[in-house]
VMD Tcl script that draws the C-alpha trace (Angstrom):
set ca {
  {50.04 19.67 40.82}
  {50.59 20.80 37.55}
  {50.51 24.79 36.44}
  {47.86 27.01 35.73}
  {48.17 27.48 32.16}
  {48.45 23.57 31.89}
  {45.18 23.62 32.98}
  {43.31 22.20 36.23}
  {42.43 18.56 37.00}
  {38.96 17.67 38.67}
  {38.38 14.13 39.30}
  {40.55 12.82 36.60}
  {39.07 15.19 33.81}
  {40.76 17.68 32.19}
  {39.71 20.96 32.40}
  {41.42 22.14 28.93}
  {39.80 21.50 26.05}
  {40.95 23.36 23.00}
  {38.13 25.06 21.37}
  {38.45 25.90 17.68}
  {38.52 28.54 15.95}
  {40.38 30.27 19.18}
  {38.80 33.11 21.02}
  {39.56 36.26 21.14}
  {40.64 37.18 24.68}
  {43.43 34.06 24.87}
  {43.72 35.05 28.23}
  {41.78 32.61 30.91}
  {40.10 33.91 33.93}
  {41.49 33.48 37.37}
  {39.77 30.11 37.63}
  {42.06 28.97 35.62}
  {39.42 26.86 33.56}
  {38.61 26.69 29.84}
  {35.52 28.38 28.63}
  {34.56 24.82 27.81}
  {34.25 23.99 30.99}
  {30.51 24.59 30.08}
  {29.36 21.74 27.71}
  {27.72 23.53 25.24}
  {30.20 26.25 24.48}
  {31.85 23.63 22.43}
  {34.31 24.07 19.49}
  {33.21 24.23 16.31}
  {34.21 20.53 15.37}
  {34.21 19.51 11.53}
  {31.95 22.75 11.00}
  {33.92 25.90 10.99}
  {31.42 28.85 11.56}
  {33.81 30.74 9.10}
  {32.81 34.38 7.61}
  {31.90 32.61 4.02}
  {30.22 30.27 6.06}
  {28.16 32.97 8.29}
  {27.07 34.49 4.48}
  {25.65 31.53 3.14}
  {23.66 31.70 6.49}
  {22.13 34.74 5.62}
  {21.86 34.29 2.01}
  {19.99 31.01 2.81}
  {17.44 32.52 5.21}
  {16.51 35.05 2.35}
  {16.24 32.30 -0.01}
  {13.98 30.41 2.85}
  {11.85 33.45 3.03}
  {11.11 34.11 -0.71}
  {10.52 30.32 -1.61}
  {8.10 30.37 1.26}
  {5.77 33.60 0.29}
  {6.28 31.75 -3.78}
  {4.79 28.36 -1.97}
  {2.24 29.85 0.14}
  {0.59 32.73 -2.49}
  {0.16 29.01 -4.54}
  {-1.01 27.37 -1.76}
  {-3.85 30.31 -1.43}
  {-4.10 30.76 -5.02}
  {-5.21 26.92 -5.44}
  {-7.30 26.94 -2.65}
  {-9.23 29.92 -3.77}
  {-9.57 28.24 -7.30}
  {-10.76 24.93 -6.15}
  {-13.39 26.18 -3.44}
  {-13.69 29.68 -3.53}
  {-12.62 33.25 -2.64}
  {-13.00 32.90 1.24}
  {-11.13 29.57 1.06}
  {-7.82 31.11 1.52}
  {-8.76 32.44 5.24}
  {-11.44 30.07 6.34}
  {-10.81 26.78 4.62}
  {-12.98 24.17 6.43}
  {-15.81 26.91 5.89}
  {-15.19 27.48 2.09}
  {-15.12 23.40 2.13}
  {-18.34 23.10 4.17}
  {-20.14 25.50 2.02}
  {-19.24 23.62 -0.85}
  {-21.82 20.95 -2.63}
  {-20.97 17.59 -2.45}
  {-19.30 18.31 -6.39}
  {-17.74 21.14 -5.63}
  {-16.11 18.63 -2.71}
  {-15.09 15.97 -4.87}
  {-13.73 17.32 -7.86}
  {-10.69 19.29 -6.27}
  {-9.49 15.73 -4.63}
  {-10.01 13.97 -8.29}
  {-7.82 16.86 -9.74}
  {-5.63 16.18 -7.41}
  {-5.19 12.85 -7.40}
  {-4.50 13.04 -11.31}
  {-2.43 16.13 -11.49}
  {-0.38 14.29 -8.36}
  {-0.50 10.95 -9.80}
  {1.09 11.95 -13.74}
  {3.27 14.49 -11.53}
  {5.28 12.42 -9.09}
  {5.36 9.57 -11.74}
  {7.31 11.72 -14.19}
  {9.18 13.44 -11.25}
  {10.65 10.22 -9.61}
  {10.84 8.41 -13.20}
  {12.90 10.88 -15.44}
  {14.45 13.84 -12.87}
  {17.35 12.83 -11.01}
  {18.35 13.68 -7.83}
  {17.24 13.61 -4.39}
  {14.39 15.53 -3.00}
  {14.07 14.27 0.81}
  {16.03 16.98 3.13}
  {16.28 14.59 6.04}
  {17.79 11.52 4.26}
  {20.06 13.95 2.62}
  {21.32 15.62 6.19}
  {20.85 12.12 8.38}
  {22.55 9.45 5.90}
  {23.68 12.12 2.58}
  {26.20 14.56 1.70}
  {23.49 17.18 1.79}
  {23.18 17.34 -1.82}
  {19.44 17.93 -2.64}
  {18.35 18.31 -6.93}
  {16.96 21.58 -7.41}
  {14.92 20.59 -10.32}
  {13.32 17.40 -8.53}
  {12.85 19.08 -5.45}
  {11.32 22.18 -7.14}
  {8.79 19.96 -9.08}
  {8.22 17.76 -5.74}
  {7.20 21.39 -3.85}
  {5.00 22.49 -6.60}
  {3.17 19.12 -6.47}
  {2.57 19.03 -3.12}
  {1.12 22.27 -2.79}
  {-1.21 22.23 -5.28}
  {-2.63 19.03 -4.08}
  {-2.99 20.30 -0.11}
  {-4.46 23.52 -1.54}
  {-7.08 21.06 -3.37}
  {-7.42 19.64 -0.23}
  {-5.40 16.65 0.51}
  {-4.59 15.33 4.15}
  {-1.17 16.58 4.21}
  {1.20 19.43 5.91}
  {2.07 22.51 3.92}
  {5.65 22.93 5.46}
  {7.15 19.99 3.55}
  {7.69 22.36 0.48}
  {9.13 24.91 1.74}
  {11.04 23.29 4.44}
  {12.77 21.36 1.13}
  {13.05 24.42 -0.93}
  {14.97 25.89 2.43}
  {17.25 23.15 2.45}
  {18.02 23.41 -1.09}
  {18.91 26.96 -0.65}
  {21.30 25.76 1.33}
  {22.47 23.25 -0.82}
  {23.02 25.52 -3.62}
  {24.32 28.00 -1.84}
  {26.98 25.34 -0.26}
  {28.11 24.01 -3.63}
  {28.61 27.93 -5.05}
  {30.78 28.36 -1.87}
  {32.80 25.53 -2.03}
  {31.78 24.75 1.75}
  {32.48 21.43 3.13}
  {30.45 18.07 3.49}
  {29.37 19.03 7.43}
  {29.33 22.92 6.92}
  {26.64 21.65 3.65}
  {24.60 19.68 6.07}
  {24.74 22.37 9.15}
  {23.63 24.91 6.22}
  {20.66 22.38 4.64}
  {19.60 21.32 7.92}
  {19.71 25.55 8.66}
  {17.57 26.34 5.43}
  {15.00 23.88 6.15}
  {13.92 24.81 9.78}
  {13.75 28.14 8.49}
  {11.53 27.41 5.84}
  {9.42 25.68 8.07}
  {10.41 29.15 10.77}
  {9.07 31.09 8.22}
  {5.59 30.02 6.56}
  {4.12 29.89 10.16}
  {6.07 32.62 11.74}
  {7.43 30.43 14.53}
  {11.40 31.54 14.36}
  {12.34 30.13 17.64}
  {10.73 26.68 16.90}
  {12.23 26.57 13.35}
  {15.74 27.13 15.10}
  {15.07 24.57 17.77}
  {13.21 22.36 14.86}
  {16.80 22.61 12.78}
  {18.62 21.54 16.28}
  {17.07 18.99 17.97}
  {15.36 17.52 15.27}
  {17.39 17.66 12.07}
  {21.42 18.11 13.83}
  {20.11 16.81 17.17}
  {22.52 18.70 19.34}
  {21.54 22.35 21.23}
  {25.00 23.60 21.55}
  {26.39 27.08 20.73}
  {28.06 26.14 17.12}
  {24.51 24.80 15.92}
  {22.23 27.06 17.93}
  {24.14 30.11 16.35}
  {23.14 29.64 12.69}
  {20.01 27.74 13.27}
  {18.61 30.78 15.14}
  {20.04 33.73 12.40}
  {18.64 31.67 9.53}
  {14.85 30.89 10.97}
  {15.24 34.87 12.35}
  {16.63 35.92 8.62}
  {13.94 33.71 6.61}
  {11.05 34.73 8.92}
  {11.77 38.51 8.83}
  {12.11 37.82 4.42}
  {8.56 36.15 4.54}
  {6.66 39.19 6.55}
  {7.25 40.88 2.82}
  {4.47 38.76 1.58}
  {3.28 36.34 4.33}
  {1.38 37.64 7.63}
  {3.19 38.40 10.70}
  {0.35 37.43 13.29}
  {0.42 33.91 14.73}
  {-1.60 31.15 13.12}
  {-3.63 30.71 15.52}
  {-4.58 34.49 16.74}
  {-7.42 35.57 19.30}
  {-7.22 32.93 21.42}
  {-7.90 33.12 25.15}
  {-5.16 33.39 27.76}
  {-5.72 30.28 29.96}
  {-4.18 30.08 32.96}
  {-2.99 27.47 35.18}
  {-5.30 24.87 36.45}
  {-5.02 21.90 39.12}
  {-7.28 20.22 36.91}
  {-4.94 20.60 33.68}
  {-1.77 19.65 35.93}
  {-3.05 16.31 37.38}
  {-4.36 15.42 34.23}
  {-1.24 16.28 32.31}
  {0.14 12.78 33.44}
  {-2.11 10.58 32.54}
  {-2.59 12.59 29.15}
  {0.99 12.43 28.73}
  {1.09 8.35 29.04}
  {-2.19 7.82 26.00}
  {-0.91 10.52 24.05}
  {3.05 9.25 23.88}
  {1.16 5.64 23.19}
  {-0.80 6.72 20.42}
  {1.72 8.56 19.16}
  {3.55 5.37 18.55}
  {0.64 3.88 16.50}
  {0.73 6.88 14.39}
  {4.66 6.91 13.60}
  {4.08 2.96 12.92}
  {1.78 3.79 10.68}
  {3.69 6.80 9.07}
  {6.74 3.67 8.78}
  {3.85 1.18 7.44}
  {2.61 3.14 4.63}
  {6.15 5.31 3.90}
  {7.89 1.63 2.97}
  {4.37 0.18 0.82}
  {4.49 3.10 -1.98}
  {3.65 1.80 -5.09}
  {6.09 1.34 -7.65}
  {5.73 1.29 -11.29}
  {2.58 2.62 -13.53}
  {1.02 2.49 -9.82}
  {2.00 5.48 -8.70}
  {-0.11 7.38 -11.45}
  {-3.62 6.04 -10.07}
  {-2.57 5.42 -6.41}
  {-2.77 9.08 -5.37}
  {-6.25 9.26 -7.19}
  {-7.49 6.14 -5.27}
  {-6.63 7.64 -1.34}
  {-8.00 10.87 -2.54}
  {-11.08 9.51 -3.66}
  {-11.43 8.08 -0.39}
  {-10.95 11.32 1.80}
  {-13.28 12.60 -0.16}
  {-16.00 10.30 0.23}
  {-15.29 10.73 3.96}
  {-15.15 14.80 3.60}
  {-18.73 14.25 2.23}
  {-19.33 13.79 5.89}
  {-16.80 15.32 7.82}
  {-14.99 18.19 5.97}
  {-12.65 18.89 8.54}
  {-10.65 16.28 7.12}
  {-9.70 17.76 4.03}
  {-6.22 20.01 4.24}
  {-4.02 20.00 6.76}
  {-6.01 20.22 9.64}
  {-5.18 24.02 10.56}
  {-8.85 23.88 11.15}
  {-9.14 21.04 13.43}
  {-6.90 22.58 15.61}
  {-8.08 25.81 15.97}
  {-11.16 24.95 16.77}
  {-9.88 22.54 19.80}
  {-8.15 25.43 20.81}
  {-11.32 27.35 20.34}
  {-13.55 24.54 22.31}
  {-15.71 24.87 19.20}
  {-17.31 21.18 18.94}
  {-18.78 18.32 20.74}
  {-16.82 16.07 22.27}
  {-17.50 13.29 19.73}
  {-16.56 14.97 17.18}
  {-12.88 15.45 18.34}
  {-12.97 11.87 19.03}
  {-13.82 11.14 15.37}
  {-11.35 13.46 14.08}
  {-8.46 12.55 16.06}
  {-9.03 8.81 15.06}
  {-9.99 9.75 11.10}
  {-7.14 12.73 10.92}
  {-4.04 10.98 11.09}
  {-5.70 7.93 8.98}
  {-6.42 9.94 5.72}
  {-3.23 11.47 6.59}
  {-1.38 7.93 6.25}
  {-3.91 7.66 3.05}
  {-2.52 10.12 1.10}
  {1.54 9.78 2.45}
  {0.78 6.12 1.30}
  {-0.47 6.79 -1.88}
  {3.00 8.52 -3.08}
  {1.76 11.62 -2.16}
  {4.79 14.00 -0.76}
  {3.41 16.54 1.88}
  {4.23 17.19 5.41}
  {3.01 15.84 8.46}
  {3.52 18.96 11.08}
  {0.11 20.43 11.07}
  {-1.81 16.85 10.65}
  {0.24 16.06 13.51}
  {-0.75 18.89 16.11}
  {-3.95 18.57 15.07}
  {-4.64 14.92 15.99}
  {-2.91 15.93 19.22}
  {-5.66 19.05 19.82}
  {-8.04 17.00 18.98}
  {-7.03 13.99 20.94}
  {-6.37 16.81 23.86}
  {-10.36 18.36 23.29}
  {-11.90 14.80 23.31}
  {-9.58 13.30 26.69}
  {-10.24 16.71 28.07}
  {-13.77 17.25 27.97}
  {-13.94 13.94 29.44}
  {-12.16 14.87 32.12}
  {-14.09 18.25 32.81}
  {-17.64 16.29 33.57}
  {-15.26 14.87 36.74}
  {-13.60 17.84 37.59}
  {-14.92 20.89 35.87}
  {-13.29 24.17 35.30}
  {-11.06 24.41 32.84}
  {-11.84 25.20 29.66}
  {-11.65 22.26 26.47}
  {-9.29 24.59 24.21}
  {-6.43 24.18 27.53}
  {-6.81 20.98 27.67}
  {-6.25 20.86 23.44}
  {-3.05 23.21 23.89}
  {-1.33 20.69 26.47}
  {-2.12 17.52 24.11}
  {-1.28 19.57 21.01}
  {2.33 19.99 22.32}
  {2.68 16.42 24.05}
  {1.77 15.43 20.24}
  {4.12 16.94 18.64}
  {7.15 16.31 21.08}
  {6.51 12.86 21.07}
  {5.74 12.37 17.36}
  {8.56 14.68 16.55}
  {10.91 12.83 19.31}
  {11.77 17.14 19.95}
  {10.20 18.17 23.43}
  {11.60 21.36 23.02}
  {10.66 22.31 19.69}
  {7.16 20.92 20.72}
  {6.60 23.32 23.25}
  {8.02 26.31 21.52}
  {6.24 25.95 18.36}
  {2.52 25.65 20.19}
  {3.89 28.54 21.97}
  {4.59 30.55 19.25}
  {1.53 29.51 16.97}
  {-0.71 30.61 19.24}
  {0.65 33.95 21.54}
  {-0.65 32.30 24.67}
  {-0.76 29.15 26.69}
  {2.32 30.69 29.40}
  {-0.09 29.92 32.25}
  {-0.23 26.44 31.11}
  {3.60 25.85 30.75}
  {3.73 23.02 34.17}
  {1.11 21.43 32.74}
  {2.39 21.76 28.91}
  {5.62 20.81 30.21}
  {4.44 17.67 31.91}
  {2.76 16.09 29.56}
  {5.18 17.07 26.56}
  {8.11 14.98 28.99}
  {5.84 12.08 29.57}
  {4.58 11.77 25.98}
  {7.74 11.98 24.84}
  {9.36 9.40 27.70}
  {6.45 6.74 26.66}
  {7.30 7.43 23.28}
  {10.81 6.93 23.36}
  {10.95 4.00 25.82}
  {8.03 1.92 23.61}
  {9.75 2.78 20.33}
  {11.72 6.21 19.64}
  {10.95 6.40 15.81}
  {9.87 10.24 14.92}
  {7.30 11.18 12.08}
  {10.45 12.09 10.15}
  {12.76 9.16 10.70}
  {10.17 6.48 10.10}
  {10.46 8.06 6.15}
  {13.79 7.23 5.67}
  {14.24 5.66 2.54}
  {14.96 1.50 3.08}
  {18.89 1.19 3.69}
  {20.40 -1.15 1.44}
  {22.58 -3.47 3.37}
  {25.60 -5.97 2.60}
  {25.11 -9.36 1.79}
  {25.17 -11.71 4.37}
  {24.18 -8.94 6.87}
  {20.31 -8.89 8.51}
  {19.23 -5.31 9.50}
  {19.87 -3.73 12.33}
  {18.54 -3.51 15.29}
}
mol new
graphics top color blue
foreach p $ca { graphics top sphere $p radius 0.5 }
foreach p [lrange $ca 0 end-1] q [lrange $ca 1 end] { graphics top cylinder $p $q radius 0.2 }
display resetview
């Protein structure tokens, strides 16, 4: 039996394992074990969490925060342009109050400005502007210029009211933060891609005021490991870039004034069946995501493509206005139980269409919001349903619980799922089983029919070998 300070064997396994940089107190408890006995207090691996390291950490966060209010007051300032003063607060109402012009004309704007825009942008400005190809198969290096021009773009054209997510920007400005910052510190290739991966869950953290989903976001999604040496600077830099943003951005949640609903048997035996559709559908959608991602057009294309899908939302706006933008709207009123029932059937079958649309078209947006909105709505319509069987619990529940299975499975992040409905909306702590439930099944179905997220199925083609088929 070997010594103490050679460490302890159980079942063949060494308890010792050297965790770099060395603690403090070198002195083990009377166990005998290594504090890595528990799996997640790892080492710090090819990523030192160094003190230059830790500043670039901070100094990204801020730079999260202040690209975010820049990206948002243009967001607002575009929206208020294209329909109005009100449009900036109540969207879907400034849209609905609009005539039929005054609908059609922002998505024609947008389609040109987009259309001459991204054509230039991808044509003559190097570099590369998607954050998770540059953390998932990069160095992390991300062109400031490109990427700058590529946020711009896409705000403007969800402000003027295209079927897209407003996080993409500054999630990519956070990450090039990062990579800036990275570069001017000399850091290494992993500490770059820790820090870019760091920047842009806090820029998503901090234009919806969800810190604790932006950290999770930046570890299960974009490093895909929830240890203590990725946890650490995932959750200062969403907490940093958040707390920068309440300068100019509010610090309510997105969804505010929403009812406290409590636990239901109703909600809990319907959570598994809801689960099993909603990890299904989510399939289709990511398919289609991949589908339209890899059939861009190339060439003097891209200038009239954009113009062409947003002509086409808007036609269908004409009827259904809840369509346009990201679909902020949609959900809240799910969560409100604002609508009939077909209605949310209709919008959770046209939302993530348009949203294809437009992603097709060239268009670079994000896919977040349009997301959790097809899963409210998908949540309102199954729910309701349910209700004339066993009534009780309210619609906007039963839009919370498919909102998060939505997002966990399309996202392929249970845990960020959960936290960021959580945080958007204040409430829904009474429905946790039930959230829980049908966030793990979702995400199960999900996984075991495919296991593509929104976010990998964007992934630029991989060039392979010669003589080598793709794989599989």
């Amino acid at each position: 039996m070997g010594s103490r300070r050679s460490g302890r064997r159980d079942e063949g396994r060494p308890s010792e394992r050297l965790r770099q940089p060395q603690p403090l107190l070198r002195r083990r408890i009377a166990s005998g074990r290594a504090a890595m006995d528990q799996p997640n207090v790892t080492g710090d691996g090819d990523v030192p969490l160094t003190t230059r390291f830790w500043l670039m950490v901070v100094l990204t966060g801020v730079g999260a925060g202040l690209f975010g209010i820049v990206l948002m007051l243009l967001l607002g300032a575009v929206a208020r342009l294209a329909f109005g003063p009100g449009a900036e607060a109540d969207f879907q109402g400034a849209v609905e109050q609009a005539s039929w012009v005054g609908r059609v004309l922002p998505l024609v704007v947008a389609g040109v400005i987009g259309g001459i825009g991204w054509f230039l942008l991808r044509r003559y400005v190097p570099g590369r502007s998607d954050v998770d190809d540059a953390i998932w198969t990069g160095d992390g290096r991300l062109g400031f210029r490109r990427s700058a021009g590529t946020s711009v773009l896409s705000e403007i054209v969800v402000g003027l009211g295209a079927s897209l997510g407003r996080e993409a920007a500054p999630k990519l400005m956070g990450g090039v933060c990062g990579s800036v910052l990275a570069g001017w510190a000399g850091l290494t290739t992993p500490q770059r891609r820790l820090l870019v991966a760091c920047g842009a869950g806090a820029g998503l953290a901090c234009v919806y005021n969800v810190p604790l989903g932006g950290a999770l976001f930046t570890a299960e999604v974009l490093i895909g490991a929830v240890r203590l040496p990725v946890m650490l600077p995932a959750l200062a830099c969403s907490a940093v870039a958040t707390l920068t943003a309440w300068i100019g951005l509010p610090s309510h949640p997105v969804y505010a004034d929403l009812p406290d609903f409590a636990f239901s048997a109703s909600a809990m035996v319907w959570s598994v069946p809801a689960g099993v559709v909603t990890g299904l559908l989510a399939v289709v959608f990511v398919r289609l995501i991949a589908w339209a991602s890899h059939r861009v057009p190339r060439g003097r294309g891209m200038l009239v493509a954009p113009l062409a899908a947003f002509a086409v939302l808007a036609a269908l706006g004409l009827v259904l206005p809840q369509l346009y933008g990201n679909g902020q709207d949609i959900a809240a009123d799910a969560f409100a139980g604002i609508g009939p029932l077909w209605l949310f059937a209709a919008l959770f079958v046209l939302k993530p269409l348009v949203t294809v649309l437009c992603l097709g078209s060239g268009a670079s947006g994000g896919l977040f919001t349009p997301t959790l909105a097809t899963g409210a709505a998908l949540g309102a319509c199954l729910g309701g349903a349910w209700s004339l069987l066993w009534p009780g619990t309210p619609v906007g529940a039963f839009a919370m619980i498919g909102a998060a299975a939505m997002i966990g499975a399309g996202m392929q992040a249970p845990l960020a799922g959960l936290a960021l409905v959580l945080e958007l909306t204040h409430t829904g702590f009474g429905l946790m089983v039930p959230m829980m439930v049908a966030t793990l099944v979702a995400t199960a179905v999900s996984r075991w029919v495919d296991g593509y997220s929104i976010y990998s199925a964007r992934l630029a083609e991989r060039v392979m070998p010669v003589g080598r088929g793709p794989m599989r």
